[in-house]
PyMOL commands that place a pseudoatom at each C-alpha (Angstrom):
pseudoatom trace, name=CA, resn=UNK, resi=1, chain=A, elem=C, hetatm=0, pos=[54.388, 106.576, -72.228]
pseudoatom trace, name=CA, resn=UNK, resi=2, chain=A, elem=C, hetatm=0, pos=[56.438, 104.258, -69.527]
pseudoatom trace, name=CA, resn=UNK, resi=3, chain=A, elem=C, hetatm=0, pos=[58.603, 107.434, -69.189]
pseudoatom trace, name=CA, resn=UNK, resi=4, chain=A, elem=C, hetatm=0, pos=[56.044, 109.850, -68.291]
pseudoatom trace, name=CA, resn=UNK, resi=5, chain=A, elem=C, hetatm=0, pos=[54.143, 107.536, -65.803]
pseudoatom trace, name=CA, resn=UNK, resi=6, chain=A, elem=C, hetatm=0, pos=[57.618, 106.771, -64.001]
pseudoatom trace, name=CA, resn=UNK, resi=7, chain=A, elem=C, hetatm=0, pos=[58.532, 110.449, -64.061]
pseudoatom trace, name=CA, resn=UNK, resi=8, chain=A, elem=C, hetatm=0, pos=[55.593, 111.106, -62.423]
pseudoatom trace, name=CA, resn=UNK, resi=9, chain=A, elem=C, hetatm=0, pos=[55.666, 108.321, -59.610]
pseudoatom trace, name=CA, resn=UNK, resi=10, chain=A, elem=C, hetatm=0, pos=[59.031, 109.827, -58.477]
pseudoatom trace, name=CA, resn=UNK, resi=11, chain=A, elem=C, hetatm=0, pos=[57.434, 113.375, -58.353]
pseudoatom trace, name=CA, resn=UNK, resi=12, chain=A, elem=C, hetatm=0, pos=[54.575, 111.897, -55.738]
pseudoatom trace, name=CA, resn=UNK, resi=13, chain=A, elem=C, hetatm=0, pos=[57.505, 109.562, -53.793]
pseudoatom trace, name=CA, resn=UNK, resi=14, chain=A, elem=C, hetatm=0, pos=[59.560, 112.748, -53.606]
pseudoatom trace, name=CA, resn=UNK, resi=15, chain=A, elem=C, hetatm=0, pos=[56.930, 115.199, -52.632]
pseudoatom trace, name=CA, resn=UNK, resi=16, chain=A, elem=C, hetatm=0, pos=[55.707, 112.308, -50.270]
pseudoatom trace, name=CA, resn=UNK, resi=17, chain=A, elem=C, hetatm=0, pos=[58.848, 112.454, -48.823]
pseudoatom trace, name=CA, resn=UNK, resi=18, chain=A, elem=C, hetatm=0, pos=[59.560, 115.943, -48.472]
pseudoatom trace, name=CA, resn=UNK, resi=19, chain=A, elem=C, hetatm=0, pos=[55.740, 116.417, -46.957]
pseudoatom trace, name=CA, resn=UNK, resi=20, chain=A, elem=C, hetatm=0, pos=[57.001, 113.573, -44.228]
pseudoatom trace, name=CA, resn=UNK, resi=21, chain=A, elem=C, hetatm=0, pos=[59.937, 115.443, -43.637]
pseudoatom trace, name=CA, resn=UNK, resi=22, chain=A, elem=C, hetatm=0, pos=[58.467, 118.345, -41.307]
pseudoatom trace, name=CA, resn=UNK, resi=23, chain=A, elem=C, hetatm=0, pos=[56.080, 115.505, -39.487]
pseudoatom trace, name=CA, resn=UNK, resi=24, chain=A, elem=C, hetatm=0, pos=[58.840, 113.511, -38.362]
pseudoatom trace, name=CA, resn=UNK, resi=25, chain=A, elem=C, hetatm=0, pos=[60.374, 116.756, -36.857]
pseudoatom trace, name=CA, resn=UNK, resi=26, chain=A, elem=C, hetatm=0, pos=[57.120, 117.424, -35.366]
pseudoatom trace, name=CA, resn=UNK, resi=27, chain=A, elem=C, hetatm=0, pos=[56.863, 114.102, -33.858]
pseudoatom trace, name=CA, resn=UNK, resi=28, chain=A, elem=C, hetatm=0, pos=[59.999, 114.116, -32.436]
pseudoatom trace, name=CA, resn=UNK, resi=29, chain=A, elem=C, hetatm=0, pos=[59.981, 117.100, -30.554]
pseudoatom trace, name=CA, resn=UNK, resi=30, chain=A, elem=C, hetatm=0, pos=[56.822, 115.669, -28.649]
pseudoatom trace, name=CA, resn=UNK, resi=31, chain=A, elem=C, hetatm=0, pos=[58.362, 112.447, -27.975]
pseudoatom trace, name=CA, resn=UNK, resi=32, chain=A, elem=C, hetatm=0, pos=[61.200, 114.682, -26.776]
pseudoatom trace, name=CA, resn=UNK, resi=33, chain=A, elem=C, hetatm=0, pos=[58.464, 116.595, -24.696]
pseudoatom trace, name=CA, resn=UNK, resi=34, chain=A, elem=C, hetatm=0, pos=[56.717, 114.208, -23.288]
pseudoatom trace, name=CA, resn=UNK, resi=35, chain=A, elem=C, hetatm=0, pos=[60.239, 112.554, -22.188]
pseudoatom trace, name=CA, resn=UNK, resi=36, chain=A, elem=C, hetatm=0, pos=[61.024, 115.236, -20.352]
pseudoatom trace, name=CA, resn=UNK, resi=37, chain=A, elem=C, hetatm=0, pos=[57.624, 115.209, -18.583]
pseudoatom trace, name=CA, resn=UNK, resi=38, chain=A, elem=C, hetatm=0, pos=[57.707, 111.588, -17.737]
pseudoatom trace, name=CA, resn=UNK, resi=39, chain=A, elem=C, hetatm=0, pos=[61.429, 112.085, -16.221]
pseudoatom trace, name=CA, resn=UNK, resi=40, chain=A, elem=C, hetatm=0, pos=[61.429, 111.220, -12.691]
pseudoatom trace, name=CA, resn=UNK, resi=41, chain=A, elem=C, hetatm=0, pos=[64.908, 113.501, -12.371]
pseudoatom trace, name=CA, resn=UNK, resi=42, chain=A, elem=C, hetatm=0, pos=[65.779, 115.284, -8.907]
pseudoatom trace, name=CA, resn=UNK, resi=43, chain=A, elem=C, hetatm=0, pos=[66.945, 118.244, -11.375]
pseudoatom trace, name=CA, resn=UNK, resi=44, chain=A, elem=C, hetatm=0, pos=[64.295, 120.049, -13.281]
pseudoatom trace, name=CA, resn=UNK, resi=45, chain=A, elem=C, hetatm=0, pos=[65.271, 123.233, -15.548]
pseudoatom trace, name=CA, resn=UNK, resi=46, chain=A, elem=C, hetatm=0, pos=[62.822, 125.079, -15.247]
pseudoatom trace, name=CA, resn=UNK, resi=47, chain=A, elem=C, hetatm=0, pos=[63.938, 128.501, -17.506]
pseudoatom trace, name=CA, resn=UNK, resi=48, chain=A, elem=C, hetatm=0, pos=[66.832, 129.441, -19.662]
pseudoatom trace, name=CA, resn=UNK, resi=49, chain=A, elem=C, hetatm=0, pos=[67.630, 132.402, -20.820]
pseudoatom trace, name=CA, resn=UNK, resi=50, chain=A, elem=C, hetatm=0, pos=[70.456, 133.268, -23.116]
pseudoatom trace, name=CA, resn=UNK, resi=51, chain=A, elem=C, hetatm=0, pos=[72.472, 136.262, -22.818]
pseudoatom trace, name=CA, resn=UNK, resi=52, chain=A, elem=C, hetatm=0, pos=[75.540, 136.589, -25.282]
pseudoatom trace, name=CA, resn=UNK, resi=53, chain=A, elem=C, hetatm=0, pos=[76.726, 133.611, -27.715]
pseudoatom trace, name=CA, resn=UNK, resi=54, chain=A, elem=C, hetatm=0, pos=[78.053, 131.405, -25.233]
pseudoatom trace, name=CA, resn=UNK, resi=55, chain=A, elem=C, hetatm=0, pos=[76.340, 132.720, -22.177]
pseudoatom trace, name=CA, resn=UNK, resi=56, chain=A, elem=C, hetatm=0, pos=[73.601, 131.785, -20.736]
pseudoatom trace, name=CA, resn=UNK, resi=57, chain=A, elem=C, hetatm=0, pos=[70.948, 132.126, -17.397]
pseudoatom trace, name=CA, resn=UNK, resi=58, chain=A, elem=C, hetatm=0, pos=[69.762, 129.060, -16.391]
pseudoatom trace, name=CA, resn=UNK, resi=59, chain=A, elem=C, hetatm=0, pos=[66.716, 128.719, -13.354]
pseudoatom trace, name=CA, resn=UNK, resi=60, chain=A, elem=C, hetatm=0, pos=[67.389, 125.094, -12.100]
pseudoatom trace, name=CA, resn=UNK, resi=61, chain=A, elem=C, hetatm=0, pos=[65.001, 123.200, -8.873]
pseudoatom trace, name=CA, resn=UNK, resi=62, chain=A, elem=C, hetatm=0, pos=[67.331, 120.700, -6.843]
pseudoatom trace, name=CA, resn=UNK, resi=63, chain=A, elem=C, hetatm=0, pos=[65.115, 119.224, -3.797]
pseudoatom trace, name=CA, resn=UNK, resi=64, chain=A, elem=C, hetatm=0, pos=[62.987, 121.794, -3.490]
pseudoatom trace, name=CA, resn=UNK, resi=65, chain=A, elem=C, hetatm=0, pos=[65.575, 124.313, -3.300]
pseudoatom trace, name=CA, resn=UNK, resi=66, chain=A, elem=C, hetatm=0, pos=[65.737, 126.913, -6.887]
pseudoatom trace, name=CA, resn=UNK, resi=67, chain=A, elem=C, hetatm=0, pos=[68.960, 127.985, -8.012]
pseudoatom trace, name=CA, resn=UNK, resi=68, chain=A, elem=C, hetatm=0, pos=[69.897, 130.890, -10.472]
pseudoatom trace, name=CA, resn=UNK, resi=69, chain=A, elem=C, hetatm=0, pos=[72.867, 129.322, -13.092]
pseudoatom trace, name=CA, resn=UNK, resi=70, chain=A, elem=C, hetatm=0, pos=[74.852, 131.496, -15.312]
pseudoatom trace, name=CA, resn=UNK, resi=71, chain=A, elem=C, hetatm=0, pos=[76.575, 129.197, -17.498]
pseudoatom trace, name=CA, resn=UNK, resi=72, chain=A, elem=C, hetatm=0, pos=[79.206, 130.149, -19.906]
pseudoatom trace, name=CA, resn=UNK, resi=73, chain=A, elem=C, hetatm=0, pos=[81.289, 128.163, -22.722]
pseudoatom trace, name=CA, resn=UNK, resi=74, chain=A, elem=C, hetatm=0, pos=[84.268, 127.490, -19.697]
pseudoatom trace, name=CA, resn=UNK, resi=75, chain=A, elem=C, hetatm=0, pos=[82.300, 127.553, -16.288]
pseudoatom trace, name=CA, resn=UNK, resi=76, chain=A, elem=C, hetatm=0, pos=[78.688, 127.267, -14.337]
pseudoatom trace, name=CA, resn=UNK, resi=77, chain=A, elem=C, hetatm=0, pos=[78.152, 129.799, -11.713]
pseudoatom trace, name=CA, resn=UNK, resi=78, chain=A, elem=C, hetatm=0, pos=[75.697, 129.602, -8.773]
pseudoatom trace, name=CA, resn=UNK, resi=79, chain=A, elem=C, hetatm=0, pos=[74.622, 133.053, -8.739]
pseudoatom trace, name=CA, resn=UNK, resi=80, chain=A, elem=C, hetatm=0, pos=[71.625, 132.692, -6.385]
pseudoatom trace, name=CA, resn=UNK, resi=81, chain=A, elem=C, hetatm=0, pos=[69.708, 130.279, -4.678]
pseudoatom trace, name=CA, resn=UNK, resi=82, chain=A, elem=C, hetatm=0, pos=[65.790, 131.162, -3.686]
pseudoatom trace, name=CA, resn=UNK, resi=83, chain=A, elem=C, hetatm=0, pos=[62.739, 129.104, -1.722]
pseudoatom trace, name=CA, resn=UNK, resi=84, chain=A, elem=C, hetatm=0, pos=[60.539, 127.230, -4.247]
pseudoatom trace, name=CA, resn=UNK, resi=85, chain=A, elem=C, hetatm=0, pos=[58.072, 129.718, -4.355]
pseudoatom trace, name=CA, resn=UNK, resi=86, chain=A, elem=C, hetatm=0, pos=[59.743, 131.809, -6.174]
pseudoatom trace, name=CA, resn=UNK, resi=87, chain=A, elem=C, hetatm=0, pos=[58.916, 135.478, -4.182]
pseudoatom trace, name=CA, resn=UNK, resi=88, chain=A, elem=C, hetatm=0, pos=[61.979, 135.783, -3.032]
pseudoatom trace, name=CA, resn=UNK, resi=89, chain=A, elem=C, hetatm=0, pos=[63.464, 136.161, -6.669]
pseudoatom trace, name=CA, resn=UNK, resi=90, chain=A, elem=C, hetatm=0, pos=[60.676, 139.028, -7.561]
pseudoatom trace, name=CA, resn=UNK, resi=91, chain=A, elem=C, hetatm=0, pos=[61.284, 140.921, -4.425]
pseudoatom trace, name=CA, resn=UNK, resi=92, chain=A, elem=C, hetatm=0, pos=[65.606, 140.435, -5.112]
pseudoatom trace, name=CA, resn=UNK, resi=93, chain=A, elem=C, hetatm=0, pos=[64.672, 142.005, -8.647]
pseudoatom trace, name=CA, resn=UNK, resi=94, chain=A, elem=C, hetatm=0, pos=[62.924, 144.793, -7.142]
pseudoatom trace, name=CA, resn=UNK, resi=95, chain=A, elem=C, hetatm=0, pos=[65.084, 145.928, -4.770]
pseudoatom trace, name=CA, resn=UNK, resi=96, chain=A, elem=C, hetatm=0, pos=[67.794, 145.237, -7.099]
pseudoatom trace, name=CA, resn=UNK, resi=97, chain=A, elem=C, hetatm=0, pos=[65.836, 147.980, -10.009]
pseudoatom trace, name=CA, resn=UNK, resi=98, chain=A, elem=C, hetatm=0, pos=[64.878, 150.690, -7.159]
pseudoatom trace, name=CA, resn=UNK, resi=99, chain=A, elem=C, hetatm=0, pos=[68.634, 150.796, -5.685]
pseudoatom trace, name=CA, resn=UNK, resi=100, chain=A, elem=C, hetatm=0, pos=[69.771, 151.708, -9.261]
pseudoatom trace, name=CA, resn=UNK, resi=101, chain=A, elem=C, hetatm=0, pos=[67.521, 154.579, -9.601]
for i in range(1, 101): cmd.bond("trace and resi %d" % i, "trace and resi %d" % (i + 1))
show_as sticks, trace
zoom trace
């Protein structure tokens, strides 16, 4: 009977476990979140995007001033820099997509 009963507190401590598993993840990426929203950085990412395996598009704000990255595995590019409204970038796209038709 001592057999069964410790068999079947190590079931509950494992499936314990295993349910505490995915909260910790949860509660780490929050803490993670809310770190990055507490920051008081001069660099903010504010989109990536990822393009191949190792490449990547990366829409950075330095002092008010956005900046397009492409980033690969040997260099970072500054491919274009726009106001911080962020127009300017929509009207580039557009004129980029009607000159290739």
């Amino acid at each position: 009977m001592a057999d069964t009963s410790s068999i079947w507190r190590l079931f509950f401590a494992l499936a314990f476990l295993i349910a505490l598993i995915p909260l910790v993840i949860w509660g780490l990426k929050r803490l993670q979140g809310l770190q990055l929203k507490l920051s008081k950085s001069e660099i903010q990412i504010l989109a990536s995007q990822s393009i191949g395996t190792k490449e990547k598009l990366i829409l950075v704000e330095v002092q008010g001033k956005r900046m397009l990255l492409g980033a690969t595995a040997n260099s970072i590019t500054c491919l274009s820099e726009f106001d911080s409204t962020g127009n300017q970038f929509a009207e580039m796209m557009n004129e980029q997509l009607t000159n290739e038709k």
